[in-house]
N, C-alpha and C positions, 0 to 999 in steps of 0.2 A: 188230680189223680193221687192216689194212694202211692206212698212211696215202697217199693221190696227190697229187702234187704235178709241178703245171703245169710244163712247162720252156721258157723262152723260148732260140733257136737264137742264139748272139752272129754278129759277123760272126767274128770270128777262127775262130768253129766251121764257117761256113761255107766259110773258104777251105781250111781242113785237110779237109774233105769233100769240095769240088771238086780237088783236088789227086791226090786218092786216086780218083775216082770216074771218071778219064777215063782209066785205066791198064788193062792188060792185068790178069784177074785181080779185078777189082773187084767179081765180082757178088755177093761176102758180104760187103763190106769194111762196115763199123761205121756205125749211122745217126747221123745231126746230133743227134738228143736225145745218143745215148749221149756222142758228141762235147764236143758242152756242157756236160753233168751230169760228165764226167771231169776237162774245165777245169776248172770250178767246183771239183768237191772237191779237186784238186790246191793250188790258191790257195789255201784254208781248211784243209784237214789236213796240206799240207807232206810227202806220204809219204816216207820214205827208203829202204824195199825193195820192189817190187813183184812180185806173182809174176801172169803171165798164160798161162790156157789158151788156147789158138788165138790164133799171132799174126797168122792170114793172109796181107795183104801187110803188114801194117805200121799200118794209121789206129789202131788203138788204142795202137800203141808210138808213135808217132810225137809222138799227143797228148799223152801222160802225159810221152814225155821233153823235149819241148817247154815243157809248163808244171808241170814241177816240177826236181827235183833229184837225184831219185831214181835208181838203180840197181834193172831191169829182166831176171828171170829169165824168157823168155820159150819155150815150146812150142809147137813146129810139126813135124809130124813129111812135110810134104808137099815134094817138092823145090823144085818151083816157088815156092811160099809162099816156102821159107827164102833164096831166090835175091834173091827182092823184098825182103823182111825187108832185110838186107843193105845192101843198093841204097839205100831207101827210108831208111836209119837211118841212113847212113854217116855224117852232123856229129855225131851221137850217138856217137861210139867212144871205148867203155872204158865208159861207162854202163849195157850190155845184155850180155847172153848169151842167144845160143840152143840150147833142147834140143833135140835132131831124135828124141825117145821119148818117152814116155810111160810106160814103162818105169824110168823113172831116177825117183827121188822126188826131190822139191824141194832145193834146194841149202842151203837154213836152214829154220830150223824155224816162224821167226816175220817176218809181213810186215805191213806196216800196211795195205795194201791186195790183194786176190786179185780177177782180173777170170777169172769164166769165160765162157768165148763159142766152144768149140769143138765142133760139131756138137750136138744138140736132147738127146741121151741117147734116143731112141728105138729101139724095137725094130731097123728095118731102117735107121738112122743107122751106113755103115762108117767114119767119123771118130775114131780114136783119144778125141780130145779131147772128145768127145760121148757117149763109153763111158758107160752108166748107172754102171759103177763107181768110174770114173778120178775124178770132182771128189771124191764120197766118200772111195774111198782118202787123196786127198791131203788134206783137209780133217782129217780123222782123225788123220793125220802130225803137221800141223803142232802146236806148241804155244802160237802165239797167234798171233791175227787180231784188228783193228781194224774192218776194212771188207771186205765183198765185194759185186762188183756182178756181176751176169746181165745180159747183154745179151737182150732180150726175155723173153718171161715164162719158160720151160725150166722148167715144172710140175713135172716129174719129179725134175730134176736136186736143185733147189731143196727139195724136199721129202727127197729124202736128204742133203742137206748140212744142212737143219734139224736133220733127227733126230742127226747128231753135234753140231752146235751146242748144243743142249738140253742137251747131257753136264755141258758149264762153262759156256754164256754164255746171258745175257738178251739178248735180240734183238728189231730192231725192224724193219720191212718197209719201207721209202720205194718206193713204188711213182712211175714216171716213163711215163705214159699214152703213145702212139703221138701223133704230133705230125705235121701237113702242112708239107709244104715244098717249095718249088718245085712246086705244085701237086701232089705224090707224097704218100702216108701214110705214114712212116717209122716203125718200130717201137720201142718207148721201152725201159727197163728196168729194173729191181728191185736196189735195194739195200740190203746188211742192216750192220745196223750192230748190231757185240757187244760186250758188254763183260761180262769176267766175274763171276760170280755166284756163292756158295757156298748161297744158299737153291732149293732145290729147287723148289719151291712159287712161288715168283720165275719162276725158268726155264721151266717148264711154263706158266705164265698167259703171258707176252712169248710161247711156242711160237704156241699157241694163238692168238694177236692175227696172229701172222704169217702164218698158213696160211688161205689161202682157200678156199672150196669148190672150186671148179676143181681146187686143188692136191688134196683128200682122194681127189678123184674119177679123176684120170690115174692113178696107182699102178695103180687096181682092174683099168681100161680096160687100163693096160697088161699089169698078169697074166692079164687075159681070153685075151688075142691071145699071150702066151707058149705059155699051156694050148691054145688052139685049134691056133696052128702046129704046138705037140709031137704033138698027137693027127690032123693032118692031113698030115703034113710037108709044108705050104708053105714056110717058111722054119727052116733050121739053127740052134736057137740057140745061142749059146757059152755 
């Protein structure tokens, strides 16, 4: 089973959230849990490459280059997003890069920390960065990961970035439950933490710990709705 773990909101997390939250563009931007739970690992893991799917306007670049040290490979393929990006990051410069594709694989192979958060992976999600393909693709690529964190649960996604994790690493699920604030429910998130493995038998059991029911069950739901679309054409699938 997947471990949960309470996250209390610091203030520092709270003013990087009101900061971002009163901007044009804000209606995806990252919640107070994730906010926190980023500080926090930042302070204790010390990353020095970060690779991030969807950077929005910015609250998850902003946090990470805030409290770490780090150098920030970051994907946005939407104009507006990468305008704010920009904007929102400039004391940051020389620390980030932005990709405008999704198309381009990562710029190294190995990062101590991988943040996805770009669109659900859903059937009718048109967000590059939410492609059921794209995290898998690149997950695949790289040759080593320390850390990845999902902003909210992203059943789907998380479940085919397992199944290449399982390949080399033992993995462990810290789940970060949805948390009130300012009287609002904010949506918390999952992070896995790998570390390579050469027993097989290892890797499969940490699999297994990790995957929740919910997760066995979107896969199935979602090929339901593939097959039904194909056979009714409501929607085109690529």
């Amino acid at each position: 089973m997947s471990k949960n773990v309470d996250t209390v909101i610091s203030r520092d997390s709270d003013e990087i959230y009101d900061k971002f939250k009163s901007q044009s563009g804000s209606q995806h931007i990252a919640s107070p849990v994730t906010i926190s739970v980023l500080s926090k690992m930042c302070a204790i893991e010390r990353p020095k490459r970060i690779l991030e799917m969807g950077g929005g306007i910015g609250t998850i670049s902003y946090t990470l280059l805030k409290n770490s040290d780090a150098f920030i490979d970051i994907y946005e393929d939407n104009d507006f997003c990468r305008n704010k990006l920009k904007e929102n990051l400039s004391q940051f410069s020389g620390r980030f890069q932005i990709i405008d594709t999704y198309r381009i694989l990562p710029p190294v192979r190995e990062y101590d920390l991988v943040i996805i958060d770009g669109g659900s992976g859903n059937i009718n999600d048109i967000c590059d960065g939410g492609d059921r393909i794209t995290a898998w693709l690149f997950i695949n690529y790289l040759e080593f990961i320390k850390t990845i964190y999902f902003e909210g649960r992203r059943k789907l996604q998380r479940m085919m970035v397992y199944k290449v994790l399982v390949k080399k690493y033992k993995i462990k699920a810290v789940v970060y439950p949805d948390a009130n604030f300012q009287g609002i429910m904010h949506k918390g998130g999952v992070e896995i933490q790998c570390e390579k493995c050469l027993n097989k038998i290892i890797r499969y059991v940490s699999f297994m710990r990790a995957v929740s029911w919910a997760m066995l069950v979107k896969p199935l739901a979602y090929r339901v709705r593939v097959i039904k679309n194909k056979l009714f054409g409501l929607v085109a699938i690529k």
